[in-house]
C-alpha positions in Angstrom: 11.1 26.0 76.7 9.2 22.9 77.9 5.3 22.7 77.2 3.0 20.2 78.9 1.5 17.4 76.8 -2.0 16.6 78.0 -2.5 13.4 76.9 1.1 12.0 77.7 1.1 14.3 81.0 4.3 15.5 80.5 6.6 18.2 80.3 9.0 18.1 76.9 11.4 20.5 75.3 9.7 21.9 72.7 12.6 22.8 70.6 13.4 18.9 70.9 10.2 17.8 69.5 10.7 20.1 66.2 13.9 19.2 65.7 13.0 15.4 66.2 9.7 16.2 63.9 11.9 17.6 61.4 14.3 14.7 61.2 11.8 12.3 60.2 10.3 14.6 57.8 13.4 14.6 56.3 13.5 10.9 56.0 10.0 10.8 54.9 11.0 12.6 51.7 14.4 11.0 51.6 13.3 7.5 51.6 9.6 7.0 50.9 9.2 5.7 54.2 6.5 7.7 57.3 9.7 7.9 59.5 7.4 6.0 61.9 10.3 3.4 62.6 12.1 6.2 64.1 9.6 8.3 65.8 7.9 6.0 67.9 11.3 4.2 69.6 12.5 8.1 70.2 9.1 9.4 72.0 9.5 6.1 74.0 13.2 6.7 75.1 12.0 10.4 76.0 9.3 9.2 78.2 6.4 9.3 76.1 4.2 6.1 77.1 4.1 3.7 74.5 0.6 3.8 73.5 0.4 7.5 73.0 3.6 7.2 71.0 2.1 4.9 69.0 -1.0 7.0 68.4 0.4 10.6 68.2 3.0 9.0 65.8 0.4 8.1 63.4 -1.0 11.6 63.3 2.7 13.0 62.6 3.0 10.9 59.8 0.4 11.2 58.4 1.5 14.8 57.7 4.7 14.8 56.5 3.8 12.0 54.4 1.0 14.4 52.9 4.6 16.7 52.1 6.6 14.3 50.7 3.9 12.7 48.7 3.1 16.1 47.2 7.0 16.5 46.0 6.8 13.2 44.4 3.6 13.4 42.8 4.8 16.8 40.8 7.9 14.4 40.1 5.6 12.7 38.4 6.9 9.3 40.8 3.5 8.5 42.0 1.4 5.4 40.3 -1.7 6.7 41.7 -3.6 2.9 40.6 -1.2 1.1 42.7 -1.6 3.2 45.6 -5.4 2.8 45.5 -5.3 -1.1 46.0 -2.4 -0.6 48.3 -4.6 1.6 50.5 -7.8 -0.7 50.3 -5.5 -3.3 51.9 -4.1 -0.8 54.1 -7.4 0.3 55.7 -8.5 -3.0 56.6 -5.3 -4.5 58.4 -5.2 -0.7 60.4 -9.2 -2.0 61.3 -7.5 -5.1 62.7 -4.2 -3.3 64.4 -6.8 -1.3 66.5 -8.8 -4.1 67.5 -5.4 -6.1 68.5 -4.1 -3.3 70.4 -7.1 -2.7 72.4 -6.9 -6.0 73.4 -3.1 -6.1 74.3 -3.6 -3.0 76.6 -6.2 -4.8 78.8 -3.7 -7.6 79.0 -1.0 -5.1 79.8 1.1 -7.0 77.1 1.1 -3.9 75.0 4.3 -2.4 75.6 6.3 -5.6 75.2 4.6 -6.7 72.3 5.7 -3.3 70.6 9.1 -3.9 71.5 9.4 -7.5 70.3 7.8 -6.3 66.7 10.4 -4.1 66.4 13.0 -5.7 66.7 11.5 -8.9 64.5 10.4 -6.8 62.0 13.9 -3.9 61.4 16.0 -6.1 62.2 14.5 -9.0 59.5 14.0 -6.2 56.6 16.9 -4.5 57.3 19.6 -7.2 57.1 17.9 -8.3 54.3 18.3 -4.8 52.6 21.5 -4.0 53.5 22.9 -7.5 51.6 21.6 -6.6 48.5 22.3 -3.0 48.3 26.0 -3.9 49.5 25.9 -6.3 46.6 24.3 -3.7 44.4 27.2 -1.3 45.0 30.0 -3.8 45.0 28.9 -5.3 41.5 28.5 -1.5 39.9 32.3 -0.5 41.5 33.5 -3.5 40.3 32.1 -2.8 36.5 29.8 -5.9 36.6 26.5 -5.0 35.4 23.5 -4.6 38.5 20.3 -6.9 37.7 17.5 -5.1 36.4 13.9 -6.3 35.8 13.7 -6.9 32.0 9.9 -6.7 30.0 8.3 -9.6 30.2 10.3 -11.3 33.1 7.8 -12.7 35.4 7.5 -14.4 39.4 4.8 -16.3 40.4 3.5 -13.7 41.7 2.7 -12.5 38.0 0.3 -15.7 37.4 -2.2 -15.2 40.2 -5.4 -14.0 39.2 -7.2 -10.5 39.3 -4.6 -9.0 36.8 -4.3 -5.5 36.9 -2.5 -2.9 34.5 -0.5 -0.4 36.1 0.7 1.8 33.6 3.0 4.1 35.4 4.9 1.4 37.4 4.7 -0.5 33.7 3.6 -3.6 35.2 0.6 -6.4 34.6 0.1 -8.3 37.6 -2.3 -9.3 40.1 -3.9 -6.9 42.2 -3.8 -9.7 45.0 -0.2 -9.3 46.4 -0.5 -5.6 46.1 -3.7 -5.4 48.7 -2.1 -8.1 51.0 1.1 -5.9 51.2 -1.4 -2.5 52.1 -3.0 -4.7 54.4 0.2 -6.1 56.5 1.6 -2.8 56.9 -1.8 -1.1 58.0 -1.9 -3.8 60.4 1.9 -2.1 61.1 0.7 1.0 61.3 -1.9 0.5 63.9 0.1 -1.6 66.7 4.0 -0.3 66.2 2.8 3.5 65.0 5.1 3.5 61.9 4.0 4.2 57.9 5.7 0.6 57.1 7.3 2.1 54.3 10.6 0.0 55.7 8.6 -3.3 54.7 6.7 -1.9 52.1 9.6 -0.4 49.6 11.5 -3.5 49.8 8.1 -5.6 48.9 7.4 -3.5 46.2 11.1 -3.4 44.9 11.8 -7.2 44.9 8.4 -8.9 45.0 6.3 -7.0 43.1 9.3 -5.2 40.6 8.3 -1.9 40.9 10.8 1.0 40.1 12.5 2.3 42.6 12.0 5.7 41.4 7.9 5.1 41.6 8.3 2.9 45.0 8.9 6.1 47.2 6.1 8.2 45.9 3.5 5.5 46.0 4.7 3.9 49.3 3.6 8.0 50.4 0.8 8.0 48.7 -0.3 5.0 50.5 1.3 6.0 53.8 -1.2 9.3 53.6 -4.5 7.4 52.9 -4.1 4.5 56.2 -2.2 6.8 58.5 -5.6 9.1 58.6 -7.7 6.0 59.1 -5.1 4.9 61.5 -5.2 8.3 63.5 -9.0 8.3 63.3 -9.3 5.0 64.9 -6.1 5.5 67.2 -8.2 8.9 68.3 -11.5 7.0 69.0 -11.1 3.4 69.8 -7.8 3.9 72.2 -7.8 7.6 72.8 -4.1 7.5 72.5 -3.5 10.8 70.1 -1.8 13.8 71.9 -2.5 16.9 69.9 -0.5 19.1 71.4 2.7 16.6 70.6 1.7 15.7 66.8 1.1 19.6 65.8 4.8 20.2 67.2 6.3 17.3 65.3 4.2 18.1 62.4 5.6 21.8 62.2 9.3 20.3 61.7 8.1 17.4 59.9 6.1 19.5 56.9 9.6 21.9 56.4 11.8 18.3 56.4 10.3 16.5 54.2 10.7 19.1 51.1 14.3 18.8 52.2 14.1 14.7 51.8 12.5 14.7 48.8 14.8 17.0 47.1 18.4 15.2 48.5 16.6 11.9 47.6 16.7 13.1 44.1 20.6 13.1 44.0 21.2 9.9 45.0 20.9 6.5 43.3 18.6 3.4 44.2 20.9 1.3 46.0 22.5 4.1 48.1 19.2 5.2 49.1 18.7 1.0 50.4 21.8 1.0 51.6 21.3 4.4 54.0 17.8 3.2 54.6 19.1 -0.7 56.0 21.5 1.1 57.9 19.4 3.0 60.0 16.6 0.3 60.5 19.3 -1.9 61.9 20.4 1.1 64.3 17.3 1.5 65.8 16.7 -2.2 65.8 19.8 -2.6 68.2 18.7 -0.1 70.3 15.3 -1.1 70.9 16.9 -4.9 71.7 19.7 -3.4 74.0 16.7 -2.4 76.1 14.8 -5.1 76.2 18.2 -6.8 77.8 19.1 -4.6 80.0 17.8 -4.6 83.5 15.4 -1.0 84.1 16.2 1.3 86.5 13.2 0.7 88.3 12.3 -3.1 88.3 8.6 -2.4 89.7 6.4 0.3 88.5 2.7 1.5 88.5 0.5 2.1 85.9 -2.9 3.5 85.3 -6.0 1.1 85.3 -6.7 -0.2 81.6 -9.9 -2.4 81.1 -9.8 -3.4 84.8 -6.0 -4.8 84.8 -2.5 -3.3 85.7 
């Protein structure tokens, strides 16, 4: 059954778009992450134009991240003080995303500029993620014992200034790294549509020496908070959100996520990275395999944005 998107103008399979909404559900709860990563690239390989992908994927993750979140936080994996200065960061990078991307799209630079962060971005954080949790794994099989953060071992992050005490993640640090790291990946979630909980989970695991168990609830908890902004802004500056496509993802995305967040449960840290690196670097090759590839159609025509093509 197809049903007309108004915003895209479009005809999709709805079936498609719930079983695609329910995939990244399912990976919201799995891996702490808004799925994001995933969602947008797919729209855009259906035909969805890019800007609308961006925008209607914040709106769908902003849903099943409210799901997920919810499974954590009764999992009692949610440091609710470390998601607050996460999201003050969060809410003014998405401030700057918008502002970026309307600018981009009068250029008509948008589109490639998506592409490009992509690809910089998944295929950086998840090489990067898939060394150590291969090491992880290796060392355990072998009987060598995995590196674990000990009390009182510090970084230098740990000796800059506006300490804060974050009694669930049992940390003392800075609140300073913690509000830079909301604020890069609101900045994320504005111009590539994604959570950013592939650059955020790593940050929090390796710079910042969160638990891994606490990581994925607060990286949702965070996730909620800036995709709404996100949406809001998306919805009023760009005029890029497609209802009718985010309530159809949503539907499969809400009934995934329980799903994710109850498998994630049965599996250890570094398989969780490892799974995680794995499919960041698949949809990082995919996205570059197009950006090499000559297009079907080497010309095209596109609507009027700010007075440019």
């Amino acid at each position: 059954m197809n049903i007309y998107l108004p915003i895209a103008e479009m005809s999709v399979n709805a079936a498609l778009l719930l079983g695609l909404g329910g995939a990244v559900g399912f990976l919201s709860g799995l891996f702490g992450v808004g799925g994001g990563f995933l969602l947008t690239p797919l729209l855009i390989f259906l035909g969805v134009p890019t800007s609308v992908a961006v925008g209607t994927g914040s709106m769908q993750i902003l849903a099943s991240s409210v799901s997920g979140a919810m499974a954590q936080y009764r999992r009692n994996n949610v440091d609710v003080k470390m998601g607050m200065v996460l999201v003050a960061g969060g809410v003014v990078g998405s401030f700057i995303g918008v502002s970026l991307m309307r600018i981009l799209r009068q250029m008509g630079q948008f589109e490639l500029f998506v592409s490009l962060c992509y690809v910089t971005f998944l295929g950086a954080v998840g090489a990067l993620m898939l060394i150590e949790s291969v090491g992880s794994i290796q060392r355990q099989r072998s009987g060598q014992p995995v590196p674990t953060r000990q009390t009182g071992q510090h970084s230098w992050v740990h000796g800059l200034p506006f300490k804060m005490r974050f009694h669930r993640s049992k940390l003392y640090i800075s609140a300073v790294p913690p509000a830079m790291i909301g604020a890069f990946v609101g900045f994320m979630a504005a111009i590539m549509g994604v959570g950013g909980g592939f650059v955020m989970v790593p940050a929090m695991i390796y710079l910042l020496r969160v638990p891994t168990s606490v990581v994925i609830g607060t990286s949702l908890f965070q996730i909620v908070f800036v995709m709404a902004v996100t949406t809001l802004l998306q919805a009023i500056e760009n005029k890029s959100v497609d209802v009718v496509l985010a309530l159809i993802l949503i539907v499969g995305g809400v009934v995934g996520a329980q799903f994710g967040a109850a498998a994630g449960g049965k599996l250890k840290g570094e398989q969780l990275r490892f799974m995680l690196a794995a499919l960041v670097l698949l949809v990082c090759l995919r996205i570059a395999w197009d950006l090499m590839v000559t297009p079907a159609e080497i010309f095209s025509i596109g609507p009027l944005i700010g007075g440019t093509l």
